[in-house]
Backbone as CSV, one residue per row, in Angstrom:
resi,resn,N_x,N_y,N_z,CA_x,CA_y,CA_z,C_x,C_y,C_z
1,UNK,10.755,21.937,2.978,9.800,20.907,3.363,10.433,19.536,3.117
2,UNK,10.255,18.738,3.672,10.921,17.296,4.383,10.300,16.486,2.637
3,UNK,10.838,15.987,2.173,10.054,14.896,0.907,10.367,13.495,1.474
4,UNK,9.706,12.558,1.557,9.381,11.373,1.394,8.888,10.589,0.600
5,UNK,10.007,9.613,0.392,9.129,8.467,-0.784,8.923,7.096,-0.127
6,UNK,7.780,6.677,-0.489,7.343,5.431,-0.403,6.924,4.535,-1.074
7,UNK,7.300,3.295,-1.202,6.948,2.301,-2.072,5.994,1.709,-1.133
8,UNK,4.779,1.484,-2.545,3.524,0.776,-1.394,3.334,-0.285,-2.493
9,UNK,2.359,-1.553,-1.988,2.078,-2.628,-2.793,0.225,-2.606,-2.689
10,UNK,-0.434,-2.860,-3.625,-1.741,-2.943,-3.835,-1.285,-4.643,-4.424
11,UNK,-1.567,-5.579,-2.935,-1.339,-6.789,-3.472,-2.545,-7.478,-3.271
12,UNK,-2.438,-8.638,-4.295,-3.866,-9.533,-4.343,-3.654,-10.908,-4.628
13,UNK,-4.675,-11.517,-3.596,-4.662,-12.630,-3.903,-6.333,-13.301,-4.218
14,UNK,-6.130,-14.079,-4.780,-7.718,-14.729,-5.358,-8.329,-13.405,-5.259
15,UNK,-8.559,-12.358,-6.428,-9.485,-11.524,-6.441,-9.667,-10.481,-5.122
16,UNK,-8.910,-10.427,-3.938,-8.853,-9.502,-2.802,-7.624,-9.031,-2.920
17,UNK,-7.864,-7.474,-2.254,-6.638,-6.698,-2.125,-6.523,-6.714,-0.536
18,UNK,-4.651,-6.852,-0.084,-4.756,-6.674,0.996,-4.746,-5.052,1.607
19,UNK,-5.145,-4.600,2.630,-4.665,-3.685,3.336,-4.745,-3.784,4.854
20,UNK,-3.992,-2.509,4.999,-3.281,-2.887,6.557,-4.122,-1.678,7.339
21,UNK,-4.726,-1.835,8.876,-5.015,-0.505,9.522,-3.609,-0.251,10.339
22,UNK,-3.354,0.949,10.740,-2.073,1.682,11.113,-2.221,1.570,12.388
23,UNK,-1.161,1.300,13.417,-1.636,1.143,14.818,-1.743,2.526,15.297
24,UNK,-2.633,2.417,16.332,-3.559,3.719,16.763,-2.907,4.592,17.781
25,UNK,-1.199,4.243,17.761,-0.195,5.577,18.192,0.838,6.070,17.326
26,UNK,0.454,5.864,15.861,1.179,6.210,14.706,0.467,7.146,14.248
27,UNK,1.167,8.361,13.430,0.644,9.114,12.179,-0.322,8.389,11.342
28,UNK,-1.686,8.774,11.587,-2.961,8.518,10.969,-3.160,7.650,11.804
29,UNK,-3.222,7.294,12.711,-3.607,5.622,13.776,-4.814,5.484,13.261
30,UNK,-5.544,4.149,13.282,-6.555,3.299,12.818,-7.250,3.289,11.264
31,UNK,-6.343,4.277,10.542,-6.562,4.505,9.297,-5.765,3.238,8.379
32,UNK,-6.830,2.820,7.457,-6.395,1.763,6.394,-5.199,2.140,5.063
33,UNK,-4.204,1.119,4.865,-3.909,1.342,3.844,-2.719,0.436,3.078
34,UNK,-2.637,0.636,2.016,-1.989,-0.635,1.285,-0.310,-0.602,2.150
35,UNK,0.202,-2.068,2.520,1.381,-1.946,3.044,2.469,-1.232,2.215
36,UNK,3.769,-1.369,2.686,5.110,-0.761,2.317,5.397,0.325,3.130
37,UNK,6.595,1.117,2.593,7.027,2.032,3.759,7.616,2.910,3.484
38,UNK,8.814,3.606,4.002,9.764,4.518,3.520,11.203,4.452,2.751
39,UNK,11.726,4.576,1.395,12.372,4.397,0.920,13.649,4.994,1.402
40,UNK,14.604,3.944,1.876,16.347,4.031,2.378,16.808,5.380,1.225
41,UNK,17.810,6.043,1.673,18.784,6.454,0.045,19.172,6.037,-0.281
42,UNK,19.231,6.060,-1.962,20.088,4.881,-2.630,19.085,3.528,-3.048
43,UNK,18.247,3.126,-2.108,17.545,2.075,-2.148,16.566,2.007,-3.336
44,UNK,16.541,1.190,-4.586,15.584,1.557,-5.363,14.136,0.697,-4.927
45,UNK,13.687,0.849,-5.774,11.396,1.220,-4.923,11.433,-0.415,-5.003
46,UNK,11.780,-0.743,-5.729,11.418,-2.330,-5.637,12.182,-3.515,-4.445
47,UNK,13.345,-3.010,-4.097,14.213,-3.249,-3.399,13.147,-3.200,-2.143
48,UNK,12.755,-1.706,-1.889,12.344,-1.293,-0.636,10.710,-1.666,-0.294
49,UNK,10.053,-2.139,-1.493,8.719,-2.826,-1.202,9.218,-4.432,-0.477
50,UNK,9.749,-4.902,-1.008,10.325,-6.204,-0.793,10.614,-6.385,0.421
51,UNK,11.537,-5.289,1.405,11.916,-5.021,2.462,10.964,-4.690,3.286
52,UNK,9.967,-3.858,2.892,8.836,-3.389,4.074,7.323,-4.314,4.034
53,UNK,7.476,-5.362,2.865,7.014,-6.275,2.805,7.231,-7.381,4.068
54,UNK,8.271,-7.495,3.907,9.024,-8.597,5.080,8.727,-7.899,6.680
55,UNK,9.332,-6.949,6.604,9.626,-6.022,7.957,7.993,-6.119,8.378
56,UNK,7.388,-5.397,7.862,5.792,-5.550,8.406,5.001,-6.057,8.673
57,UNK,4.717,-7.676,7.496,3.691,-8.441,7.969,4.531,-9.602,7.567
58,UNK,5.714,-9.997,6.888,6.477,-11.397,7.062,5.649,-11.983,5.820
59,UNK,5.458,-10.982,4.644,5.152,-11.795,3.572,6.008,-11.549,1.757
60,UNK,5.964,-12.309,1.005,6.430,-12.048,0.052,5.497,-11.960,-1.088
61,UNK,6.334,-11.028,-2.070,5.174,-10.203,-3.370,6.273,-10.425,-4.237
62,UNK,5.222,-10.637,-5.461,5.999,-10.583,-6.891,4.912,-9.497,-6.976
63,UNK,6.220,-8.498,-8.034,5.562,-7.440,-8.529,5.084,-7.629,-9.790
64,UNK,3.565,-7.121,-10.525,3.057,-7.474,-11.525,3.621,-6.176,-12.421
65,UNK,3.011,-4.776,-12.076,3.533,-3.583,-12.900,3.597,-2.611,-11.850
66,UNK,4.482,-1.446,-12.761,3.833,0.079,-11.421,2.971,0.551,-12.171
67,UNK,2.380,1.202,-10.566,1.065,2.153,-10.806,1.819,3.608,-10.949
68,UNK,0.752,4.622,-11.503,1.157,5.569,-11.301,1.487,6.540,-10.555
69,UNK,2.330,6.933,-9.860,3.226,7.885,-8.935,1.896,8.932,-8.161
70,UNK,1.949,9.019,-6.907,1.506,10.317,-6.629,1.877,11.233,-5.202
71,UNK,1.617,12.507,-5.719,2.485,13.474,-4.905,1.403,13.856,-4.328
72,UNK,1.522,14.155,-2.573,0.654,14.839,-1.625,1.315,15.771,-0.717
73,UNK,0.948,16.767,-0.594,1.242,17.606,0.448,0.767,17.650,1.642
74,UNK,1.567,16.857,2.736,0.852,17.239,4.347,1.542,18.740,4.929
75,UNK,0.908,19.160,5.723,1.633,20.386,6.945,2.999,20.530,6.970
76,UNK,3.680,18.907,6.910,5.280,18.948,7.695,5.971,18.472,6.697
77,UNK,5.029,17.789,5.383,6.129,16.899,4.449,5.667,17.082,3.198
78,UNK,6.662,16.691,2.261,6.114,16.371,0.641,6.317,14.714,0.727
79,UNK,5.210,13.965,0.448,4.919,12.525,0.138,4.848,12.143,-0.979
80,UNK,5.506,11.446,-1.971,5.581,10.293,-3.208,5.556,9.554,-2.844
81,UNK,4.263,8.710,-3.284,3.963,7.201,-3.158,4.301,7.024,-4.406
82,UNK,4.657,5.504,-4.309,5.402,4.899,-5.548,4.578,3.371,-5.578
83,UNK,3.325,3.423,-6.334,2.680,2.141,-5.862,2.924,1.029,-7.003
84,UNK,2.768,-0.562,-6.792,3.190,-1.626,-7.322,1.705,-1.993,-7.807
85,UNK,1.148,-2.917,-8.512,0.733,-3.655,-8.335,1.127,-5.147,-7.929
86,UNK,0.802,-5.971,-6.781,1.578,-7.072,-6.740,0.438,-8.587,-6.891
87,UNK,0.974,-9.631,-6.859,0.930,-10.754,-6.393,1.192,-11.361,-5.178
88,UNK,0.513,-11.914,-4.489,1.046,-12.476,-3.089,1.671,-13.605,-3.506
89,UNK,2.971,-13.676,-2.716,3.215,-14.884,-3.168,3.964,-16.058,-2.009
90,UNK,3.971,-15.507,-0.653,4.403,-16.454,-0.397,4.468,-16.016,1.820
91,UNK,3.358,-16.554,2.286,3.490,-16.249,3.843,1.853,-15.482,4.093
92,UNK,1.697,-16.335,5.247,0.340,-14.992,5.556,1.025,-14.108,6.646
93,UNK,-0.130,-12.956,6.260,0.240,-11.972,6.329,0.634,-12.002,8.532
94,UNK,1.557,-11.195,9.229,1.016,-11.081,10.540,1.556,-9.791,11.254
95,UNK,0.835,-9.340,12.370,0.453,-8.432,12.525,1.873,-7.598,13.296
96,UNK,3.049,-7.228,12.558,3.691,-6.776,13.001,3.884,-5.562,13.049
97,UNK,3.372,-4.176,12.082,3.596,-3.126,12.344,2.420,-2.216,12.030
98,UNK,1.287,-3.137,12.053,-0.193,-2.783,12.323,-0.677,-3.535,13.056
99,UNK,-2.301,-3.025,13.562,-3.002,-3.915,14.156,-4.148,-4.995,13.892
100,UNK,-3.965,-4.533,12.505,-5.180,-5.754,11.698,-4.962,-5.815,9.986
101,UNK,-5.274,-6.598,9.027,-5.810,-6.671,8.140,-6.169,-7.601,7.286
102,UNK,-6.654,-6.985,6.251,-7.974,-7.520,5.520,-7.280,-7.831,4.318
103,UNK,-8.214,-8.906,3.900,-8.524,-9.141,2.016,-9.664,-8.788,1.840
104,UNK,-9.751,-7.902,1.247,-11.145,-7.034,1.047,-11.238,-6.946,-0.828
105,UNK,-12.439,-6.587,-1.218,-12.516,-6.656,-2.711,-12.371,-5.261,-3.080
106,UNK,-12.210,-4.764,-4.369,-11.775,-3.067,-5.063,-12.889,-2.219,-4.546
107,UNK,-14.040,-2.891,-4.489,-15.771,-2.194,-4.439,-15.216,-1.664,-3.132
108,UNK,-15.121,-2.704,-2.188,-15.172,-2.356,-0.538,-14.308,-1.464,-0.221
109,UNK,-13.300,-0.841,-0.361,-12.150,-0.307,-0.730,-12.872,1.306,-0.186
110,UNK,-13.738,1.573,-0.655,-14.484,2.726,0.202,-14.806,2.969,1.867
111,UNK,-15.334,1.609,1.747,-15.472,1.811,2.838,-14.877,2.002,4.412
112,UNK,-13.231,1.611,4.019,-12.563,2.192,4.857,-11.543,3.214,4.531
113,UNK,-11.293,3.920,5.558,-10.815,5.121,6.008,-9.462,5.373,5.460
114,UNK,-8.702,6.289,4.491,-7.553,6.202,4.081,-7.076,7.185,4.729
115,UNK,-5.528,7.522,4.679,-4.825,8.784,4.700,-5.332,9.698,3.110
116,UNK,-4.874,10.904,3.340,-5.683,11.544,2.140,-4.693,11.232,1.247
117,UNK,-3.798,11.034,1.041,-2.800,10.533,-0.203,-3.013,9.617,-0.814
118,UNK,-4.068,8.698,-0.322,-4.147,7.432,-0.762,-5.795,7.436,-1.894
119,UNK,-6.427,8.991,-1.622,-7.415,8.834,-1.882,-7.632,8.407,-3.751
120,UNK,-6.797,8.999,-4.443,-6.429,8.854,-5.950,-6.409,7.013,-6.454
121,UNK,-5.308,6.761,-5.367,-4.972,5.473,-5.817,-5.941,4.087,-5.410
122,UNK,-6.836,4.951,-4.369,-7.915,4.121,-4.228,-9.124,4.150,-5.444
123,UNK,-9.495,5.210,-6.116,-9.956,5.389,-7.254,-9.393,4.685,-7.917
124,UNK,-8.276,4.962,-8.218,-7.537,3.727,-9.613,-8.001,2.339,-9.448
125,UNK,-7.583,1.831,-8.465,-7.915,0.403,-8.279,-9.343,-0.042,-8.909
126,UNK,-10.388,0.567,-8.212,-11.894,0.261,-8.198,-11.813,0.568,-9.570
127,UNK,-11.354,1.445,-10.448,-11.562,1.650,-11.779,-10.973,0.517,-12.904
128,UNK,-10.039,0.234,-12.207,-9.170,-1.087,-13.061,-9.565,-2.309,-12.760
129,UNK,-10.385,-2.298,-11.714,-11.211,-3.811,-11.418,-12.304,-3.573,-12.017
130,UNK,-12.783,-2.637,-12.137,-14.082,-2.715,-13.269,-13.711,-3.038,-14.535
131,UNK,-12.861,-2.792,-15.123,-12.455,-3.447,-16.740,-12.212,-4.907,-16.253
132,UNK,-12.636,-5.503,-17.376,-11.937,-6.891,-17.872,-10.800,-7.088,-17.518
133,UNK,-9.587,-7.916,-16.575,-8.608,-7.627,-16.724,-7.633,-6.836,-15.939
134,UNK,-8.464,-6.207,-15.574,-7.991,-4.624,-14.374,-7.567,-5.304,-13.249
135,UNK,-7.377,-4.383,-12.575,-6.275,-4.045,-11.144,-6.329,-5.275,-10.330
């Protein structure tokens, strides 16, 4: 089975997280989810957020910490997401390898549609914005 890793960013600015919907002739089309992409070989995760940062929507992130790692099994692949928490820090966002997105708050975060890999790390978030301090 094929493994893939990806570095993704759960970035925020003033209290919103961004996410991206997937354009609607891609694997998962119109489904939401935090940017980044597929990790080069060799390439380490921070390197390659930075890169699919740029490549995608033409913005820059300082990374705050990592989140914790998670493994999903689709049909055709093994998936490791490798998620950041970030900072925005520099460009708005534009619409280069999706077709829309949002600054949305941790609460709202339900209400749109993930890939199922993402479903964990969407829990985390909403849980770490409920503490003092959190996500």
């Amino acid at each position: 089975m094929k493994q893939i890793d990806v570095a993704i960013g759960v970035v925020k600015r003033e209290g919103r997280i961004l996410i991206c919907q997937r354009k609607s002739d891609d694997t998962f089309g119109g489904l939401w989810e935090f940017p980044g992409g597929k990790r080069n070989p060799g390439e380490e995760l921070e390197a390659c957020l930075a890169r699919e940062m740029m490549e995608e929507l033409a913005i820059k992130v300082r990374i705050v910490r990592k989140l914790t790692a998670i493994e999903h099994r689709y049909p055709r692949a093994r998936i490791t997401l490798y998620p950041f928490l970030c900072e925005h820090s520099n460009g708005e966002p534009k619409l280069i390898e999706c077709q829309q997105v949002k600054w949305v708050k941790a609460e709202e975060l339900p209400k749109h549609q993930f890939p199922p890999a993402n479903e964990s790390l969407v829990n985390q978030i909403i849980r770490e914005s409920s503490r003092v301090g959190g996500a």
